[in-house]
Structure formats: C-alpha cells, structure tokens
TIROGU-207976 format. One record per residue (C-alpha): x, y, z. Coordinates in steps of 0.02 Angstrom, whole numbers, padded with zeros to 5 digits, always signed. Layout:
<recs>
XYZ;...
</recs>
This chain:
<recs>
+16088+20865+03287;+15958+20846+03136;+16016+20684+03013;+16050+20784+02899;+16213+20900+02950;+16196+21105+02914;+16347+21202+02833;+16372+21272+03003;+16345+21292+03168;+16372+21422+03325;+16390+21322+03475;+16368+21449+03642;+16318+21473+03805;+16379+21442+03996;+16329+21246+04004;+16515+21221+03942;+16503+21025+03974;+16340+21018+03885;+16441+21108+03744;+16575+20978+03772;+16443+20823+03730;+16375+20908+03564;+16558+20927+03499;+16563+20756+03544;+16418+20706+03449;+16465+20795+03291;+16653+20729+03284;+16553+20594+03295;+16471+20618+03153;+16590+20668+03057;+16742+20544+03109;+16909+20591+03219;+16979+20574+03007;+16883+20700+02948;+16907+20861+03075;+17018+20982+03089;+17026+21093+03258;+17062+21273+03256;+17092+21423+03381;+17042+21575+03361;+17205+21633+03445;+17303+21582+03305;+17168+21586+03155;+17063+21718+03091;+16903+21710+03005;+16994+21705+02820;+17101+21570+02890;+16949+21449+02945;+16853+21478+02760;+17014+21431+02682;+17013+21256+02817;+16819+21242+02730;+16878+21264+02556;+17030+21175+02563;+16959+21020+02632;+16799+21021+02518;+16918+20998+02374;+16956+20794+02442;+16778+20764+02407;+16703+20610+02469;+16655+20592+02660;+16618+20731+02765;+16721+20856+02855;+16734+20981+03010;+16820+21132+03035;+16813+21153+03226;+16858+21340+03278;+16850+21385+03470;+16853+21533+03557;+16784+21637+03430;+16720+21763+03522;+16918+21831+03494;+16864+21882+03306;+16855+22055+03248;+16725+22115+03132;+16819+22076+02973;+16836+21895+03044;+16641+21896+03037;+16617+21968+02864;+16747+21848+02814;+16645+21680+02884;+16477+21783+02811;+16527+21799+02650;+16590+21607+02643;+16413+21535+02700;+16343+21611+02558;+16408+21496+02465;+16471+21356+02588;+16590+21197+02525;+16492+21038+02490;+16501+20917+02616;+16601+21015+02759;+16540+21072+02905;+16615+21219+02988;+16579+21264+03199;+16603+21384+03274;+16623+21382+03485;+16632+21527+03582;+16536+21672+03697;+16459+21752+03537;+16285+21821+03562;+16159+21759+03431;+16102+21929+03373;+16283+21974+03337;+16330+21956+03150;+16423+21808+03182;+16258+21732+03247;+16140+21810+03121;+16264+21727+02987;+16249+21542+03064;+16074+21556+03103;+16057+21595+02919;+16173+21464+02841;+16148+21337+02968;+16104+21335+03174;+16158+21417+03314;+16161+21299+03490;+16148+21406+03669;+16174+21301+03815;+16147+21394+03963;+16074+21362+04143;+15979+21468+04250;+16034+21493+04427;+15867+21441+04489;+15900+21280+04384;+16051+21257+04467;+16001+21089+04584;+15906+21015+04422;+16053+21023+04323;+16153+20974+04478;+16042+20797+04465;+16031+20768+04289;+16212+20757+04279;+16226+20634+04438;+16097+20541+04330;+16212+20548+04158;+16349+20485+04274;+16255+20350+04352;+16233+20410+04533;+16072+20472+04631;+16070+20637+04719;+15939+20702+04830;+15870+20869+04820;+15962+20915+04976;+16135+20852+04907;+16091+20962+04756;+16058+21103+04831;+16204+21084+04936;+16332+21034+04820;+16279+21206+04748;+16295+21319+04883;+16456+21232+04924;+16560+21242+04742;+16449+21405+04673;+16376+21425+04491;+16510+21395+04382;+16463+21233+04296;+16645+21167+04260;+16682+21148+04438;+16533+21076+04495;+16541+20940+04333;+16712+20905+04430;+16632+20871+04591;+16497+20782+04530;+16606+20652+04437;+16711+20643+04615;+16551+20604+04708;+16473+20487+04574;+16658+20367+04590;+16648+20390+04743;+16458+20324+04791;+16490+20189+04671;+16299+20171+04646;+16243+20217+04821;+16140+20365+04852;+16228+20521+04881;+16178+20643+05018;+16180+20801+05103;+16320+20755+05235;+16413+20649+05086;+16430+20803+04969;+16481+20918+05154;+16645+20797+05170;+16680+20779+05009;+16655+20935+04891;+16778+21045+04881;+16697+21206+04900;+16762+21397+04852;+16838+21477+05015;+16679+21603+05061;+16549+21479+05031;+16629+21343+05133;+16594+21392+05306;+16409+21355+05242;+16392+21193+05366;+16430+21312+05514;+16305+21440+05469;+16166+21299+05447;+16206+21225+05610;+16202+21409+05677;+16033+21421+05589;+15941+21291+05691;+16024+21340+05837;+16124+21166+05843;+16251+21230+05980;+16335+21041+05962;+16341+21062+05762;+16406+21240+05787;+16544+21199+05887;+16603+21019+05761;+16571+21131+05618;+16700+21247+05662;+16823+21119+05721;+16795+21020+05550;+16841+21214+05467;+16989+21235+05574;+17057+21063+05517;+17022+21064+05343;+17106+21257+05327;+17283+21267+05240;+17306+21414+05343;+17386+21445+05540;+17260+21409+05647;+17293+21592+05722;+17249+21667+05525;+17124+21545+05522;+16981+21598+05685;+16967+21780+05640;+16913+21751+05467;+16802+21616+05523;+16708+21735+05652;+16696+21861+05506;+16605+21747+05412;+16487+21699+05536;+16480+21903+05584;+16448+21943+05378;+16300+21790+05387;+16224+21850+05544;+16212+22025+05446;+16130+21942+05308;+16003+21856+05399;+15976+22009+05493;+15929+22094+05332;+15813+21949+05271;+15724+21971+05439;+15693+22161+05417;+15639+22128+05220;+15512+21982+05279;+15436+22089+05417;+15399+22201+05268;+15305+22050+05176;+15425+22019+05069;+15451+21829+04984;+15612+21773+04982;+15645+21801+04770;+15612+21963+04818;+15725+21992+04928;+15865+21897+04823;+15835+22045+04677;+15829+22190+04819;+15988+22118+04953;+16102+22047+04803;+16081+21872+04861;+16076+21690+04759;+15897+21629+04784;+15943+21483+04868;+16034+21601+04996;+15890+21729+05004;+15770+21562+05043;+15898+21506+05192;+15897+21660+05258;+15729+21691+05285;+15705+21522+05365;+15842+21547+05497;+15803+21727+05513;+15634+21633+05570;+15724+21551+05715;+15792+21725+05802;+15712+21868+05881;+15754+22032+05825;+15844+22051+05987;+15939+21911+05960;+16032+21934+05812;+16061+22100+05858;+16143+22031+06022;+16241+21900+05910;+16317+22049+05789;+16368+22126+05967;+16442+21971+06026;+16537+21917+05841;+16612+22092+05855;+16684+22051+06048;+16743+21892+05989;+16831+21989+05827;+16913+22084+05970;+16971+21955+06044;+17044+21861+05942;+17156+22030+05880;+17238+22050+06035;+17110+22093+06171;+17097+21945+06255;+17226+21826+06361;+17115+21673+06338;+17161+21561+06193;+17074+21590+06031;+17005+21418+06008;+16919+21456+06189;+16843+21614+06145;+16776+21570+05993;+16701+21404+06071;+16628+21513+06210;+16567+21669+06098;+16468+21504+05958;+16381+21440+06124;+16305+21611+06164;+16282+21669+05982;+16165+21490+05937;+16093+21447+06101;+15914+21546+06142;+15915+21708+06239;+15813+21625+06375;+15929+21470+06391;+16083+21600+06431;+16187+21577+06583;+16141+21681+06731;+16239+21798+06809;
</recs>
C-alpha cells in the first residue's frame, strides 16, 4: 500500500492468500477499532456507501468498510458504489474483495477513485510461488519438492498454502525434499498415483512395485475397489505418454504439446522425458498388457489381484529385451 491510503480499493485475483496478507496490511493500517466487515450476501452496494457515510460522520482516525465477495453485486450495486466515489467520505476507506474483472464497472470505478489489486499466479509460476511461500514460512524447498508438491495437491493455491504450512512445521528448519513432500502431502485422488507413474517412467521395477503397495495402504477404499482403479491410472498415463511420444516424433517441444494434448506443462515436460525411455513398441505392448490386467482384476482371473497386478508392473516397466523367455 502507498502511505498515503486511497478512498478505495478492488482487491482480486486467484493468489487468495496473497489477498489474505494485503487485508492484513490494511486492517493494519487502519486498526481492528476502526473496520467494519461486510458480505456481499447480506449487503448490497447502497448498504456498504451507507457503512462509508455513516462512519465518516465520527471523524477523527481512519476507517474501513471491508465488503467480500462482491462479485455477488448486480449492476445497480455498482452504480450505487460509483456514484459514492465521486464524492467519497473523508478519512474512510472502503474495499472491495471479490472475482470482479478490472474492466468491469466495478473496476473502472476503483481504478478511478482509488486502486484496484490482482493477485494472480501463472501455472507455469506454479513451483516459484510454491518456494516463495516455504521462504515466508521459514522453510527451504528444492526445485524438485516444488515441482512435486505441485503435481501432487494441483493449482489451487489454498490447498497447497495448507500443505506448505504442514511441511514447513514439520521440517522445523531442515530442508524439505522431493521424497519428504511424497509422504507427507496430501494430494487430490487422480494426481496421487504420481510416485508410481515416475517410478514407471525410469523403468524402476523395485519403485514400481513399493509405489503401488504405499497406494494400496494409504487408500480409504477395499483393497478389491482399490487395484482396478489403480491399473486405470497407470493404463490412462501410459496413454498419455504414448501421445507425447507421437507429438515429439513430430518435433514438437513439450509447451506445445501441453496447448495441443490438454496437459499442465509440468505434465507435458514429464511426459516427453519418459516417453524418451520406451520404444514405440513398448508402450504399445504396455496399453495391451494394462488392459489384461483390467481383465483380470474384473473377474477373469483365479490368481489374487495383488499377484496380478505385481506380475502385469514387472512386465509393463522392465525393458522388452530383459522379458522372461518362454
């Protein structure tokens, strides 16, 4: 914030704990006496000038009317804050938080009177913002345990604030890594079974098969429930690397192929490295042998599931020419 306070402010954007800290600042500023917090829910845009005028009438120090969710206004809401910051109280400070685009008239009305605040993070950004906020909490990350932490909780910068305030207790000063953030993170069910698909990836038969135990532990669900939808992961990653492979052989770079396959560009960027690590041949065989094991485990084998799955991550990770013979 400048030293000197505007009339107003629009506080936006997806960086919702970055939002968090410059509310904190500016209660700061003002004093936990001197602000008064309103929803948008409840109060309309007549009802938060009325806040501004009525508490410009004390005088004196300075107050904050604090309105959330704002994007819940209607048009005469708007007009109704527009037409107040034409003429704002003296010595009050009204902001506004919500998913309000600045070039709505909402935004054009702040930006006039006062200042409008967009916190947002690129996904591409993700890992940097990932380690800045390991650094605001006092811990050290690695790039890898960035990256990771990402790919294991997804983009949605609440959750991974969560996680990153778990980890930084945690570490209590030491340096967090890769592994640390795999046992400890809780990640979003489909992006979970990411420490099986990197051990898949570099053809780690021994990282395959603890990976999947480690799964099958941690799961809430019957173990039976548990193995198909496991192997349907793996099956839906193999068919994703599959498609990075064709998209490189076309020289394609792996942003590219993010855009064009739907993929997050850290995803995109793994893919194309394990893609690296298989023949053509080979991941084709693997989609053959994922569907087998899908089989199965339905009903179509007598063998225990636990077996066949063991048996079918073996064949699927190890090189062709490292098979079994006959």
């Amino acid at each position: 914030m400048a030293d000197e306070l505007a009339p107003a402010y629009l506080i936006t954007g997806g960086d919702r704990p970055k939002i968090a800290r410059a509310l904190q600042r500016l209660r700061a500023r003002i004093g936990e006496e001197g602000v008064e917090v309103l929803s948008a829910r409840e109060a309309g845009g007549a009802d938060a000038v009325a806040a501004c005028n009525a508490l410009g009438l004390f005088g004196g120090s300075s107050r904050l009317v604090l309105v959330t969710e704002v994007e819940r206004w209607k048009a005469a809401d708007a007009k109704a804050v527009a037409e107040y910051l034409g003429a704002p109280s003296p010595a009050t400070v009204l902001a506004l938080v919500g998913d309000v685009k600045s070039e709505s008239a909402l935004g054009k009305a702040c930006a006039k009177a006062g200042e409008v605040l967009v916190y947002d993070v690129a996904k591409k950004q993700l890992p940097r913002w990932v380690a800045e906020q390991f650094a605001r909490a006092g811990a050290s990350a690695g790039e890898d345990a960035c990256r990771t932490l990402v790919e294991l909780v997804g983009d949605d910068l609440d959750e991974l604030a969560t996680e990153i305030d778990k980890l930084a207790t945690w570490a209590a000063g030491e340096p967090i890594g890769a592994r640390e953030v795999e046992l400890l993170a809780a990640g979003r069910a489909e992006t979970s079974i990411f420490a099986l698909t990197d051990a898949w990836g570099r053809r780690d038969i021994a990282g395959v098969l603890e990976a999947a135990e480690a799964l099958l532990e941690r799961s809430g669900r019957p173990r039976r429930d548990e193995l198909p939808r496991l192997a349907g992961s793996l099956a839906s990653h193999v068919a994703r690397v599959r498609a990075c492979q064709a998209v490189a052989a076309e020289g394609a770079r792996p942003r590219d192929a993010a855009v064009r396959l739907k993929m997050h560009p850290f995803a995109a960027e793994k893919g194309f490295a394990q893609a690296a690590n298989f023949s053509v041949d080979e991941l084709r065989g693997a989609t053959v042998r994922l569907a087998e094991l899908d089989l199965a485990l339905k009903g179509g084998s007598r063998l225990a599931g636990d077996l066949e799955l063991q048996r079918a991550l073996v064949d699927v990770t190890r090189p062709a020419d490292a098979a079994e013979p006959e």
